[in-house]
N, C-alpha and C positions, 0 to 999 in steps of 0.2 A: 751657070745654072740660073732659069729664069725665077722669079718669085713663086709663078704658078708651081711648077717645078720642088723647088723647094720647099711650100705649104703641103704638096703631095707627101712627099717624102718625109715631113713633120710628121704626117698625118698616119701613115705605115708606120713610121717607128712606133708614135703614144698606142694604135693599135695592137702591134705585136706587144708592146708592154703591159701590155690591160688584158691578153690574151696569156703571158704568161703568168700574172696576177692571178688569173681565173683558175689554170693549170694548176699553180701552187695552192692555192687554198683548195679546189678540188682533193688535190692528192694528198693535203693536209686533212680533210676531213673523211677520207676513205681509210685513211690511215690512223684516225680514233673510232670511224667505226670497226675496221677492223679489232682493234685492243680494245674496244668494248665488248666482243664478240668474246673474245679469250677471258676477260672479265667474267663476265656472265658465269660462265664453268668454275671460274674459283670462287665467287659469292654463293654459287648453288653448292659447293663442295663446303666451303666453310658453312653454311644455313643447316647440309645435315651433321655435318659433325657438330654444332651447336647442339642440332637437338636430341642427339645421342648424349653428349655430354646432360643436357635437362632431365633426360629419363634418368640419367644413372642418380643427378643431386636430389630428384623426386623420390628414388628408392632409398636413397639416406636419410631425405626428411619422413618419412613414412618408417625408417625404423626406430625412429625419435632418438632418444637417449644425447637429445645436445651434439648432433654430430656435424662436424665443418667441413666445406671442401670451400677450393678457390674456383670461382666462376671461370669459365671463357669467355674473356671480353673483348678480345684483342685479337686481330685478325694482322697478316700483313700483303697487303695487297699491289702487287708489280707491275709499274704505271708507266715504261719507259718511252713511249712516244707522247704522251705529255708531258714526263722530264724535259723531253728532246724539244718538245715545241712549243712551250709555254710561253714562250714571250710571240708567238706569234697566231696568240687565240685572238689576239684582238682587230686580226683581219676579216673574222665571219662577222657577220648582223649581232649585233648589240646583244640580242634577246636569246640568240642561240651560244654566244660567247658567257653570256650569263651561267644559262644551263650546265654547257662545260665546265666551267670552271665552279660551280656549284657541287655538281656530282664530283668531281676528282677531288673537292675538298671534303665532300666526305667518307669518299672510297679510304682518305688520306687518313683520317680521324680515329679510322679503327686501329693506327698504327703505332700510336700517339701512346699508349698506356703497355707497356713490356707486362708480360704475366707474371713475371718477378714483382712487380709493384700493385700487382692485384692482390690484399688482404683476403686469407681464410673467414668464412662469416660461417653463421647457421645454415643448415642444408636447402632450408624452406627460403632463406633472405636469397642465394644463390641462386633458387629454378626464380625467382621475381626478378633476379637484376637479368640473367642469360635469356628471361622471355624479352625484357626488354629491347637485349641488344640482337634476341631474333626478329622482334618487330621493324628494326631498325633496317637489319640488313636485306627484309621484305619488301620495304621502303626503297632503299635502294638499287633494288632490283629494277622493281617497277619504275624508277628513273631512267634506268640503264636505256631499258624498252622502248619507253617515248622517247629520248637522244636519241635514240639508232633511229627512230620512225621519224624524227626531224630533220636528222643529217644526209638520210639516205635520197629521198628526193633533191634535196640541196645539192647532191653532190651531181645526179642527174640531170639536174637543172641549170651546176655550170660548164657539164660535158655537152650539154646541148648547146650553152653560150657561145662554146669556144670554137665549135664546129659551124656554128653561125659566121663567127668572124672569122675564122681561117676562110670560109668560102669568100666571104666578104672581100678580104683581103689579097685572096687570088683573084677575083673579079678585077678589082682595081689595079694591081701589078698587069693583067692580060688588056688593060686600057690603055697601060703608058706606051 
C-alpha cells in the first residue's frame, strides 16, 4: 500500500470516527430532549398538586386557631437517561453542558428533603414556604423550555453534519 493510499484510508477512518461522534451525541441529545419532554408532565403535575395542597394550608390559616400542617416540599423526579449518560455530558459545547447539568441538578434538589423530614409549622408559615417551592418549580419549567429550544436545533445541526460527511465520504470511497 502506497503512502498516498494509506493517508487516504487514515483519512476515512478519523472521518467515520468524527461521523460516529456526531451520531452519538446527536442521539445523546435527542434522548434528553426527549426525558425532558416526559419531564415537563411531572413538574406541571407536581406545580398543580402543589397548589392544591396552598389552597387547602390557606384555608387552615384562614381558620386561625394555631393550626399546623406539613408543607409539600419534596417532589421526586425520574431522570433515567441522565443517570445513563452523565458522564458523557461533557461531549456537548461547554455552555450547553453547563445548562444540562445545571437543570438536572435542580430537577435533583427537590428530592433531596423525604416528607418525613419536613417539620409541621403554622398553616400561614406553610402556603409561604410551598409558594416558594411553586416559584421554584416555575422556574424550572421555564429552563426546561429554553434546554429543549437549545438542544433541538443542535441536534438538527448534527443530523445535517453527519449527512454532510457520509456524502463526503462516499464521494471519496467512489474516487479510489
Amino acid at each position: 500500500m502506497s503512502a498516498d493510499e494509506r493517508t487516504h484510508y487514515e483519512a476515512l477512518a478519523k472521518a467515520e470516527a468524527e461521523d460516529r461522534h456526531r451520531q452519538n451525541l446527536a442521539s445523546l441529545m435527542n434522548a434528553i430532549v426527549g426525558e425532558l419532554q416526559a419531564l415537563a408532565v411531572a413538574v406541571a403535575d407536581a406545580s398543580r398538586l402543589l397548589a392544591a395542597q396552598i389552597q387547602i394550608a390557606e384555608a387552615l390559616a384562614n381558620e386561625g386557631r394555631d393550626r399546623k400542617t406539613q408543607p409539600r416540599i419534596s417532589f421526586q423526579f425520574q431522570t433515567p437517561i441522565f443517570n445513563a449518560y452523565v458522564g458523557s455530558i461533557g461531549l456537548m459545547e461547554p455552555e450547553v453542558a453547563f445548562k444540562v447539568a445545571k437543570l438536572y441538578g435542580h430537577l435533583l434538589s427537590f428530592g433531596t428533603h423525604g416528607a418525613a423530614e419536613t417539620p409541621e409549622m403554622e398553616a400561614s408559615l406553610a402556603v409561604r414556604v410551598m409558594h416558594s417551592v411553586e416559584a421554584s418549580l416555575s422556574s424550572m419549567q421555564r429552563e426546561m423550555t429554553e434546554l429543549q429550544q437549545v438542544l433541538k436545533p443542535s441536534v438538527a445541526q448534527q443530523d445535517q453534519s453527519a449527512l454532510l460527511a457520509s456524502a463526503t465520504r462516499l464521494g471519496q470511497v467512489h474516487q479510489t
